[in-house]
N, C-alpha and C positions, 0 to 999 in steps of 0.2 A: 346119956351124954356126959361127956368128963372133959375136961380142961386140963392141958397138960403144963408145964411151966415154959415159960418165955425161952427162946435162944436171943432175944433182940427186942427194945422196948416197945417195937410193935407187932410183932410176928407172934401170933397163938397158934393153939392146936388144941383138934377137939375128936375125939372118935365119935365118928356115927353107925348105929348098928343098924339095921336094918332085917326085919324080922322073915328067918327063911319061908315062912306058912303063907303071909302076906303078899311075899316077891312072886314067888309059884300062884298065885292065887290070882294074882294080877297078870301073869304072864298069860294065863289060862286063858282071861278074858280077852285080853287083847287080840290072842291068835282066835280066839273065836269070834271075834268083829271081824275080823280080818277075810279068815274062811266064807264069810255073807259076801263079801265083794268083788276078792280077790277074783284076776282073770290068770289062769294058767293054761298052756297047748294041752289040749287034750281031755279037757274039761268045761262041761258047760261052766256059767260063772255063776255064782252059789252053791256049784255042786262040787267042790276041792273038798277031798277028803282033808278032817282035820291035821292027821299022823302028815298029810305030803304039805299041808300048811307050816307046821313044826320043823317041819325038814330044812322048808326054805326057806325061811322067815324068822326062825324059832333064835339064832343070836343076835339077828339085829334086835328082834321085840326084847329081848333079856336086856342088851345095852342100852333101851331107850326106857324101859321102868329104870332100872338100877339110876341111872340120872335124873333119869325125876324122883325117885325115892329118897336119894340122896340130896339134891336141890333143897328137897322140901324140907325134908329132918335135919340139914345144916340153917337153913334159913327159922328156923322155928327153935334150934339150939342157941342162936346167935341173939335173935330175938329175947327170949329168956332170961339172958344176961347182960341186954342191953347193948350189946356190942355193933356198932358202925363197922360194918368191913370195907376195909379200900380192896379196889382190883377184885379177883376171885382167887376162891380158892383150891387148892390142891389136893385132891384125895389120893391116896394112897392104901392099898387092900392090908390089912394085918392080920382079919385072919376069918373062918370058913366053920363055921360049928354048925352041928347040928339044926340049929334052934336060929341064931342070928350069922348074918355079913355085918361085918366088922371093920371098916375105914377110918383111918388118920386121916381128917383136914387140916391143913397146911393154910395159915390166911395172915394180911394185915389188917390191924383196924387204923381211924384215921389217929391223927398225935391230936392229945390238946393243945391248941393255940391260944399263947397268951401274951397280949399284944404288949409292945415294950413299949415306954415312955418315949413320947415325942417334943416334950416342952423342952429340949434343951436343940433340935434338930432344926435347921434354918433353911429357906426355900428363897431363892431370889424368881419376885413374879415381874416377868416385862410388861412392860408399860407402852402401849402405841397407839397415838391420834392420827387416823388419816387425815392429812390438809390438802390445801389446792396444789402446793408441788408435787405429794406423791399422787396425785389425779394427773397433772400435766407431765410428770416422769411416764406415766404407764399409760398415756397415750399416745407417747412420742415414740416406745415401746411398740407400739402398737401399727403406728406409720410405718416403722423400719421393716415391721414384718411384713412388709405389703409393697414395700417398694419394686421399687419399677428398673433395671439397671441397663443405663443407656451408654452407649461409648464414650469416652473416659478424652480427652483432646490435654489432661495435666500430668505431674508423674503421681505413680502409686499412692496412695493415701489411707489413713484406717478407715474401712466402712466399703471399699471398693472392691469388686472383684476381681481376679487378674486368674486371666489363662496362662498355664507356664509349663515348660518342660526341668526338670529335674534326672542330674547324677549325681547319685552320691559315693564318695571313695573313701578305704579305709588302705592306707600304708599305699595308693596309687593304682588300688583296684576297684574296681563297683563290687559293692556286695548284695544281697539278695532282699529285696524289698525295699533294697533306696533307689531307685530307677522309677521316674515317671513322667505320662506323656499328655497333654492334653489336660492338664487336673485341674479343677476349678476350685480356690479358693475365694472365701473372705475375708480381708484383712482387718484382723481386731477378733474374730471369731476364737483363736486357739487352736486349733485343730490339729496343727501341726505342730510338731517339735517344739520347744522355746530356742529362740534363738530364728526360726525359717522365717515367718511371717515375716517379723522386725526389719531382716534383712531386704525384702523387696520392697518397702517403703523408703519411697525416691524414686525407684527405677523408673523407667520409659519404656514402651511398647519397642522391641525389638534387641535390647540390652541385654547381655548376658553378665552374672554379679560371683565371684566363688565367695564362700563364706562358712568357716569352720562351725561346726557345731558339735556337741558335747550331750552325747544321750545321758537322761538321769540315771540312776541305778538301780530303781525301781522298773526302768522303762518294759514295758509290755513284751516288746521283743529281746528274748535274754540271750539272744549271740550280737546282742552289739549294747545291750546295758553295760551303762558306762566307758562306753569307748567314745573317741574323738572322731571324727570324721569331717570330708569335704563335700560341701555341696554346692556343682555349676547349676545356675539357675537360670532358664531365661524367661522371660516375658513377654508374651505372644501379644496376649490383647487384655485391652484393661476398660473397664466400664465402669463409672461409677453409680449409686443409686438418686432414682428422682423418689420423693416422697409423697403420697397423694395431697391434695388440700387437705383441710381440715373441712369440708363442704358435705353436704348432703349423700351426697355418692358415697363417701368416706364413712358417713353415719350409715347407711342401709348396709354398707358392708358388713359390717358390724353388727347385723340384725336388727338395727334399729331404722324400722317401715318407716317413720314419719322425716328420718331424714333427719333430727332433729340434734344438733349438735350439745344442748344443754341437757338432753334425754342419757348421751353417751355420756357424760359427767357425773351424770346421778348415778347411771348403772355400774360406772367406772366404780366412782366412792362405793355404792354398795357390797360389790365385789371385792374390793380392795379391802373393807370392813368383815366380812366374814371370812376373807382369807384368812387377815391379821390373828380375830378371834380363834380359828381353826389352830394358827401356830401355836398362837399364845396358851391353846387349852391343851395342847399337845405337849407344850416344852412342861408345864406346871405337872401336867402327867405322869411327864416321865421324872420328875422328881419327886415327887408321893409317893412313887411307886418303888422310887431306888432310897427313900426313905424308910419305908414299911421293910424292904428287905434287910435293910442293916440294923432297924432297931428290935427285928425279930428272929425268933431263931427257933426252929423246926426240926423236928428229924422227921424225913421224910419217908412215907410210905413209898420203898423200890418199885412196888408194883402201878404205884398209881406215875410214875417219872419214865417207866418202861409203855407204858400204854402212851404217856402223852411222846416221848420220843418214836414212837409208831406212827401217830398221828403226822409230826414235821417230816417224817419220811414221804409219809404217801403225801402231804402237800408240798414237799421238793420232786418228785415225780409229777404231779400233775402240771407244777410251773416248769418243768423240763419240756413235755409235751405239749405245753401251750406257745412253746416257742419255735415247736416242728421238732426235738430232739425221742428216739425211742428210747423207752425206759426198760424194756422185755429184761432185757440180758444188765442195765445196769445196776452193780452193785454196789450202794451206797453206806460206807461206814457209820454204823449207831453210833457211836462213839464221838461225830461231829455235831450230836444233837443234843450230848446228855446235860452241857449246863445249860444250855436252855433251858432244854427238859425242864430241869430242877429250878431254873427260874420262874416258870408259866405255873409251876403245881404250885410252888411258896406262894408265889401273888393271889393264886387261886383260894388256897387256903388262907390267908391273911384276908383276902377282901370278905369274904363269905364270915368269917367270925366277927368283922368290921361291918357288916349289912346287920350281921342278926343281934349283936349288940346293942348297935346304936340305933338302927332301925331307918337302915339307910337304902330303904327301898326304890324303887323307882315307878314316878307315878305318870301315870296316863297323860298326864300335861305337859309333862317333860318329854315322852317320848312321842307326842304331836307335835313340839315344836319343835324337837330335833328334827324329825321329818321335812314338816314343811319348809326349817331352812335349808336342809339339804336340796330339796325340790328346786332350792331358787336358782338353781345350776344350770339347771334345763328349763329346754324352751317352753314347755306347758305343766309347770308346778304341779297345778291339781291334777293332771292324769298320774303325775309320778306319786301324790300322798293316797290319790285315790286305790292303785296299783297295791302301795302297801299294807292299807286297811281292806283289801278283798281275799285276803289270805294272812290269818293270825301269825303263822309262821314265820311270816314276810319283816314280823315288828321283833325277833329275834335281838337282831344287832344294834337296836336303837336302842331298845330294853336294857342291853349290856350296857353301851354307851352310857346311858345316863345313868344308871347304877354307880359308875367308875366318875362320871360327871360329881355324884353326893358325896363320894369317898374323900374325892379331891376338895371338895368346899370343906366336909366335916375336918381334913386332917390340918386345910390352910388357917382353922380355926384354934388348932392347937400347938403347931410349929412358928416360930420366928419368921415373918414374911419382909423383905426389905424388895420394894420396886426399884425397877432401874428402864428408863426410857431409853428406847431403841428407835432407831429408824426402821422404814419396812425393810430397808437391804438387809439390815442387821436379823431383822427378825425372819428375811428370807434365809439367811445363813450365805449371802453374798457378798 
């Protein structure tokens, strides 16, 4: 084995020989394991002469020793000199003697990581108390989704629905996709343009109202982004919504059997409390995370940035076909993946020398409670922690989780942390 010099401060190269007496020696054997089983026309099975064994089989078997010869004698070169490889490596033939095969590997190994100072890096942590308002906001939340919408006897109002017909013109013509007939909105919802909704609050069931509007320039449909336009409206029929009681009935909707309205407050507050925690560990997250990136710096192994940009491809194909679209024929640009890529391998490597450093493991208690609070989502908890402790496998993503949970404690312990109290809209991002 020989070491040949750097192109790049992680890219080696190594020749692997491979002993001609050994390759032929092993090739021999194989095709005579082979010859015992093999079924060919024209021959009982066991009874294939060797030489028609050779014949038919004789390059595959040479290509399948030669990569395992080489596998082996790279993997035992690499070892030897202590070398981590990222990705795999490249072999390339140089040359054919008598005696030895002679191969160039072509590899990266990983970079040393070494973690930059964070004592001067500041993290803002939110701060948020459920109280009885955001209980009584996210019930009232709660009614609206469930209301009832009965005919409307006042004019349009926000909250109400209204049947309406719609034209819309551009220079005193309809253009394509402003025309509509029969269309249920809710006013206050958004749904429409800015400027549509606003304008049928007031009106009365039978009114017709024109009313200019002014697409963004972002807007979705780019033959009329940012253009002005007229739209005649009218207003068929208008309904406003009843709200359930607050009563028993209104509690079992809600899955709460006992009907019990002080039940729906506890479950409210609880949910409303592991949301909150969920954002709140999420925002701190992603600032540890965008902390670690800038206070480190990497060169990163290409081959490990090309595998992980592999990976975002096949999972933007699988969320393409999870939404009914086929992916056969789609060809999707690497290239829209690569700083990702290259984000997902940094954090990868930054957190893994941040575990084994600091010994920021993740322990059995953490990834039980992760669990079970997750559990409290659904309707029978313990069948969903049960589900995940009957398959090792299954405790994967918790494991990570709270690996990324220790990171986050250990780095809040070393950076500048200033709270700042939010409300839940705030902390919803509403």
């Amino acid at each position: 084995m020989q070491m040949s010099e750097n192109s790049s401060s992680l890219e080696r190269r190594i020749d692997v020989t491979v002993p001609v007496a050994l390759f032929n020696q092993e090739v021999s054997k194989r095709l005579q394991r082979l010859a015992r089983t093999v079924k060919l026309h024209g021959f009982r099975p066991g009874k294939v002469p060797l030489k028609v064994v050779a014949q038919q089989f004789g390059p595959q078997v040479q290509q399948e020793v030669l990569e395992d010869e080489l596998k082996s004698r790279f993997g035992d070169a690499v070892k030897e000199q202590s070398l981590k490889v990222a990705g795999y490596p490249k072999f390339e033939a140089k040359g054919e003697g008598a005696e030895n095969l002679t191969f160039g590997a072509t590899f990266e190994i990983y970079p040393e990581v070494v973690l930059g100072d964070l004592s001067a890096a500041s993290i803002t942590r939110p701060v948020f108390e459920a109280g009885s308002a955001d209980v009584d906001r996210t019930i009232e939340t709660l009614r609206k989704q469930r209301a009832v919408f009965e005919p409307a006897e006042h004019a349009a109002e926000q909250g109400d629905k209204a049947d309406i017909d719609y034209v819309g013109k551009m220079d005193g013509v309809a253009f394509e996709g402003g025309t509509g007939k029969g269309v249920e909105i809710v006013l206050g919802q958004g749904n429409m343009v800015a400027g549509f909704e606003s304008a049928i609050i007031g009106m009365n069931p039978g009114e017709t109202k024109s009313v200019e509007i002014v697409f963004p320039e972002d807007y979705h449909g780019r033959e009329v982004a940012g253009k002005q336009a007229v739209f005649d409206i009218t207003l068929n029929r208008l309904e406003s919504p009843r709200l359930p009681d607050l009563d028993a009935e209104f509690a079992r909707s809600l899955g709460v059997e006992s009907g019990d309205m002080d039940e729906v407050r506890a479950e409210v507050e609880g949910n409303l409390k592991r949301e909150a925690k969920r954002r709140i560990q999420a925002r701190l997250k992603n600032q540890v995370m965008q902390v670690l990136l800038d206070s480190t710096k990497i060169d990163l192994p290409r081959s490990l940035v090309e595998m992980e940009v592999y990976r975002l491809v096949e999972q933007a194909k699988q969320d393409f076909e999870a939404r009914g679209l086929a992916t056969k024929d789609m060809q999707i640009p690497l290239e829209m993946f690569d700083e990702q890529a290259k984000r997902r391998v940094s954090l990868g490597l930054i957190l893994s020398e941040l575990v084994k450093t600091h010994g920021l493991h993740a322990k059995a208690e953490q990834v039980r409670a992760l669990i079970e609070d997750m559990a409290q989502s659904y309707e029978h908890p313990e069948e969903v922690v049960k589900w995940h402790y009957a398959e090792p496998s299954r405790l994967n993503d918790a494991e990570s989780l709270a690996l990324e949970d220790n990171v986050v404690e250990w780095v809040l312990g070393v950076v500048k942390v200033e709270d700042k109290a939010l409300t839940f809209e705030e902390l919803m991002g509403k």
